[in-house]
matplotlib code that plots the C-alpha trace (Angstrom):
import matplotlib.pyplot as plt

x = [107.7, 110.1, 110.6, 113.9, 115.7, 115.2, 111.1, 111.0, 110.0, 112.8, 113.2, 111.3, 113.9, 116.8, 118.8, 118.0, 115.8, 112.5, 109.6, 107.0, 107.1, 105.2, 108.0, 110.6, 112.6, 115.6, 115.1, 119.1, 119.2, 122.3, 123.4, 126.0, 124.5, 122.7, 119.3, 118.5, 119.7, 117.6, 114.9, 116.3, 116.1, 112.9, 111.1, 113.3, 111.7, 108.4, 108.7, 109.9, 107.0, 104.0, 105.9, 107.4, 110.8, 114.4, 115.4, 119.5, 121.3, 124.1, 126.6, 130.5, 131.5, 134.9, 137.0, 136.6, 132.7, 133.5, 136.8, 135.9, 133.3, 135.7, 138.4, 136.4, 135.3, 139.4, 141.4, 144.6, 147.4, 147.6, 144.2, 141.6, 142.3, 139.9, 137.9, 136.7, 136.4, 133.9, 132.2, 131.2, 129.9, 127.7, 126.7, 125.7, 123.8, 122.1, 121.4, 119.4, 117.5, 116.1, 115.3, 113.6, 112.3, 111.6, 112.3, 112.0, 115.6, 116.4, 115.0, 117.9, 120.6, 123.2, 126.2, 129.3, 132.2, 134.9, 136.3, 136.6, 133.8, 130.9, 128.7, 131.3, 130.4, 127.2, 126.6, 128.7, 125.9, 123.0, 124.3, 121.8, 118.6, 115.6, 115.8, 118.3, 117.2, 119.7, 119.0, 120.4, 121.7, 121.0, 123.9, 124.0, 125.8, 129.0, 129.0, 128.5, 131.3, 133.8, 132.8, 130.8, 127.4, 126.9, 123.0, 123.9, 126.5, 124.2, 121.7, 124.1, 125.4, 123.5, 122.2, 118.9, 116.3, 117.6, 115.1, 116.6, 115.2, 115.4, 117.0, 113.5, 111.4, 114.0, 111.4, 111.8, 113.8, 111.0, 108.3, 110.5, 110.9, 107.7, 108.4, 108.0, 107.7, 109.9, 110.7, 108.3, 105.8, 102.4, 99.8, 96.4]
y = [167.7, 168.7, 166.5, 164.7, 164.7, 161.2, 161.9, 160.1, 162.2, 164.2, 163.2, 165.4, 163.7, 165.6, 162.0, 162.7, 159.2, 158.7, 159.3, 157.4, 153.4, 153.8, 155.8, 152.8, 152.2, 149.7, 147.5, 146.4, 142.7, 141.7, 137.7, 135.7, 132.2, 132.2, 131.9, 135.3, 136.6, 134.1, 135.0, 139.1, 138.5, 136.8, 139.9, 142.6, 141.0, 140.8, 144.4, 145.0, 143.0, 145.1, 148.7, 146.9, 148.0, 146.5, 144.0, 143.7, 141.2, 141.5, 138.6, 140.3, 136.6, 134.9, 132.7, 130.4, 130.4, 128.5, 127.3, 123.5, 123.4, 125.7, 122.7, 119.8, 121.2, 122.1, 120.0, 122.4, 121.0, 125.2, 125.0, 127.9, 131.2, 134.3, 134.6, 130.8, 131.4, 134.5, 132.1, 129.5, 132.0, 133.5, 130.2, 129.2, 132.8, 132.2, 128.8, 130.4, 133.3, 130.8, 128.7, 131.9, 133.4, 131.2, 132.2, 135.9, 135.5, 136.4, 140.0, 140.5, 142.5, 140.4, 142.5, 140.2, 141.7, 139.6, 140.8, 141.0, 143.8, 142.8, 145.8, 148.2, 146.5, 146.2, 149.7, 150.7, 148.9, 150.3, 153.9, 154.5, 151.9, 153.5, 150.6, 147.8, 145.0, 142.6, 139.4, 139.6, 136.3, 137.6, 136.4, 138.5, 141.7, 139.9, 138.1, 141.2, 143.4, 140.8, 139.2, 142.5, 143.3, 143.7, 144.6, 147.0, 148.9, 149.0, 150.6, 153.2, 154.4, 153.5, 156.7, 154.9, 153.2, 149.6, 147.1, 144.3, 141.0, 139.2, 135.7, 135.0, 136.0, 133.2, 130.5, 127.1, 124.8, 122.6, 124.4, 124.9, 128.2, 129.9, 131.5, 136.0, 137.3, 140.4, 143.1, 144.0, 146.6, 145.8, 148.1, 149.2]
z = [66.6, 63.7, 60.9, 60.1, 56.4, 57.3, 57.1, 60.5, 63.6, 64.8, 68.7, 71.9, 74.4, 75.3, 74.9, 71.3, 70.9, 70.6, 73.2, 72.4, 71.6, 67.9, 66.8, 67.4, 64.5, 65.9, 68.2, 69.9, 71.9, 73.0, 72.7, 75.1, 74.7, 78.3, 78.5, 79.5, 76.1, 74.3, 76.6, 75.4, 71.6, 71.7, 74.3, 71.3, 68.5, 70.2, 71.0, 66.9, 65.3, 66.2, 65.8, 62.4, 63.9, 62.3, 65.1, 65.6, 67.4, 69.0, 70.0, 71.5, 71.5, 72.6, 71.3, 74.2, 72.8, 69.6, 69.7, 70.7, 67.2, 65.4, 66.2, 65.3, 61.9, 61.0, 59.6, 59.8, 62.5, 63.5, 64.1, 62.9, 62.1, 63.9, 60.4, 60.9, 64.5, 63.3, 60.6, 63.6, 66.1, 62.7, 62.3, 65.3, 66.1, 62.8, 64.3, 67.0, 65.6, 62.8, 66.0, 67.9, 64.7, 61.8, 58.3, 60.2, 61.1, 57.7, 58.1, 61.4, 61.4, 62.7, 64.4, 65.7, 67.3, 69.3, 72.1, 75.7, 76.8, 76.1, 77.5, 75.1, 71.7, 73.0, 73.7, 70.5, 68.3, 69.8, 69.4, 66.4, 68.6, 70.1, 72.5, 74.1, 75.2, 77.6, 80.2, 83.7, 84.8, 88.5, 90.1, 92.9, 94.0, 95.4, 91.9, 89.8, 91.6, 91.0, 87.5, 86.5, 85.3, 81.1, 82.1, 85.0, 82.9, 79.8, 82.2, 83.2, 80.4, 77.3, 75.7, 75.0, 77.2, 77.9, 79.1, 81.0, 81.3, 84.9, 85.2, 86.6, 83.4, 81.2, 79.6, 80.3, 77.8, 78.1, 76.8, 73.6, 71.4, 70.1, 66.6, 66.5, 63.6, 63.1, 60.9, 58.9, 58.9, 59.0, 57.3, 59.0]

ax = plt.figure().add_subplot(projection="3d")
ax.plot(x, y, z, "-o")
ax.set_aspect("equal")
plt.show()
């Protein structure tokens, strides 16, 4: 294998991304608020800790998704502008890594982007990732052709391996969060 400028590994795939899971340098997880994308981030930053990969997270949020905390917090008749809108949805994602991750969640990269397609920004921000990680609420077929499918579309078209976590693999709220450590690399 040739040698980047980079010193890492240049890539054997033809994709141009890594092979082999020790040569992981960015892990991608993508964030809606569901459970599966808790359930995602937690499974990417498990999958980052032991390769001492950089974990981002990736939240294409909506308006709709903060407006009713973004409202209660202004005191402005007009009501608040996008760049508070952005501030609450950083907040609240910040909210929930330090939840997932402990004082780890200092060490994400944390990528927000509003906007309508979610599999899009997703995909943009993983463009440089050896590996994206996204929950499937497993709705269904008939659901998915008419809502659509961020996991499905991820699968076929991300230029890097995606793994997708299944409705069925989501934690329950019960058992509460269990703190992974992520980010840094650990020497032998």
């Amino acid at each position: 294998m040739n040698e980047e400028p980079s010193g890492r590994a240049a890539p054997a795939a033809a994709s141009g991304h890594t092979a082999r899971a020790e040569e992981i340098a960015l892990v991608v997880a993508g964030y809606d608020g569901s459970e599966e994308s808790v359930e995602a981030v937690r499974w990417a930053a498990s999958l980052a800790r032991p390769t001492g990969s950089a974990l981002r997270v990736v939240w294409a949020w909506k308006i709709r998704d903060v407006w009713d905390t973004a409202v209660a917090a202004d005191d402005q008749p007009t009501g608040p502008h996008l760049a508070e809108l952005e501030g609450v949805a950083r907040l609240h994602l910040t909210g929930v890594l330090t939840g997932l991750l402990g004082q780890d969640a200092a060490h994400v990269d944390v990528h927000l982007r509003q906007g309508p397609d979610s599999a899009g920004i997703l995909l943009h921000a993983a463009a440089d990732a050896d590996l994206l990680v996204v929950g499937s609420r497993g709705r269904g077929r008939a659901a998915s052709a008419v809502l659509g499918s961020v996991s499905a579309r991820c699968v076929r078209e991300s230029p890097v391996p995606v793994l997708v976590i299944p409705h069925r693999m989501v934690r329950s709220a019960a058992a509460g969060p269990e703190p992974v450590a992520v980010g840094r690399r650990q020497e032998p």
